[in-house]
C-alpha positions in Angstrom: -21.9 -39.5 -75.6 -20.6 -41.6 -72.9 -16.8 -43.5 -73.3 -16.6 -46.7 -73.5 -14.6 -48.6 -70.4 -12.9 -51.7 -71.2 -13.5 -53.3 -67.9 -16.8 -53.9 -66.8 -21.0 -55.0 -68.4 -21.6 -51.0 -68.9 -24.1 -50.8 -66.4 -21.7 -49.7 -63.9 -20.7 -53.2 -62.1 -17.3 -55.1 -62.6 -16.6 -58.4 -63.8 -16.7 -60.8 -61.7 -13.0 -62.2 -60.9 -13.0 -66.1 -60.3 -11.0 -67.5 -56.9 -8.1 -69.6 -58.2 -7.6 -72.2 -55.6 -3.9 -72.8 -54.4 -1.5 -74.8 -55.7 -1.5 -77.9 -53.8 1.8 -79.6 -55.9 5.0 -78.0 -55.1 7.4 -77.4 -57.8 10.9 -78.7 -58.2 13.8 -77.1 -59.7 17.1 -78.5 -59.5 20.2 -76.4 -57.9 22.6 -74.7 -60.5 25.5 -76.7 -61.8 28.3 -76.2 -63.4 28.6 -80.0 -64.8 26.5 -79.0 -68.0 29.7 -76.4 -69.4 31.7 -79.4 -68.5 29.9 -82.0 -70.4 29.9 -79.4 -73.5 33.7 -78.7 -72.9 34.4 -82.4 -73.1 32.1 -82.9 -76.6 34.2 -79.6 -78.0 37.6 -81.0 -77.0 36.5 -84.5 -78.6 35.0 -82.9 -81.8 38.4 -80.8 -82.0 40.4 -83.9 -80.9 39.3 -85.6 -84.4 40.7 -83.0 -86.8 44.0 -82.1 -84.5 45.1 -85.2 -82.6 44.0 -88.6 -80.7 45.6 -87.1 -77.6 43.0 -84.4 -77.6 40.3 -86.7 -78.5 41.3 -89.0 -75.9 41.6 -86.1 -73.6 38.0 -84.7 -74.4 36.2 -88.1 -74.7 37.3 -88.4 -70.6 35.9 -85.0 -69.6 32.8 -86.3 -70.9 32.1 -89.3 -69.3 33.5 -87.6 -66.3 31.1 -84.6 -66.8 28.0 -87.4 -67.2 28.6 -89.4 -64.6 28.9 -86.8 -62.0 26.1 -84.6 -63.9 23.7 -88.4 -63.4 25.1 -88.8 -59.9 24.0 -85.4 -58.5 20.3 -85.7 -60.1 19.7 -88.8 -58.6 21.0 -87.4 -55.2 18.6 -84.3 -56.0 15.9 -86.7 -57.1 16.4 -89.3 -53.9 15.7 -85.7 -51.6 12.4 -85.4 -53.1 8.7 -86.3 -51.2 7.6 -89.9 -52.0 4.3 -88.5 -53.5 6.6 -86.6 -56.8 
């Protein structure tokens, strides 16, 4: 009794493998940042800055929109480097 092979029609000839054409769209990953611990750093010291003081809230409420605003201004600089055709 012969064994069975997983790979091919059992008469001894291999599966045929298709040709996967390449890629013709580039992918695009942005760079690392640090502005996304920043933006969470700000939301912590805000939620924090309710139960303990309005010093703390004040003080995490402007890392925030400090963290955002620099976070939005460095994707659109990363976006404006892009090829017209993405």
């Amino acid at each position: 009794m012969a064994a069975e092979h997983p790979i091919g029609d059992g008469n001894g000839h291999a599966p045929v493998e298709e040709v996967v054409p390449a890629a013709t769209e580039q992918v695009h990953l942005p760079g690392p940042s640090y502005l996304p611990v920043v933006v969470a750093a700000g939301v912590t010291l805000a939620v924090v800055g309710v139960v303990i003081s309005f010093f703390v809230l004040a003080l995490g409420l402007i890392i925030t929109v400090v963290g955002i605003v620099r976070w939005v201004r460095e994707t659109r600089e990363d976006m404006a480097e892009l090829p017209l055709e993405h």
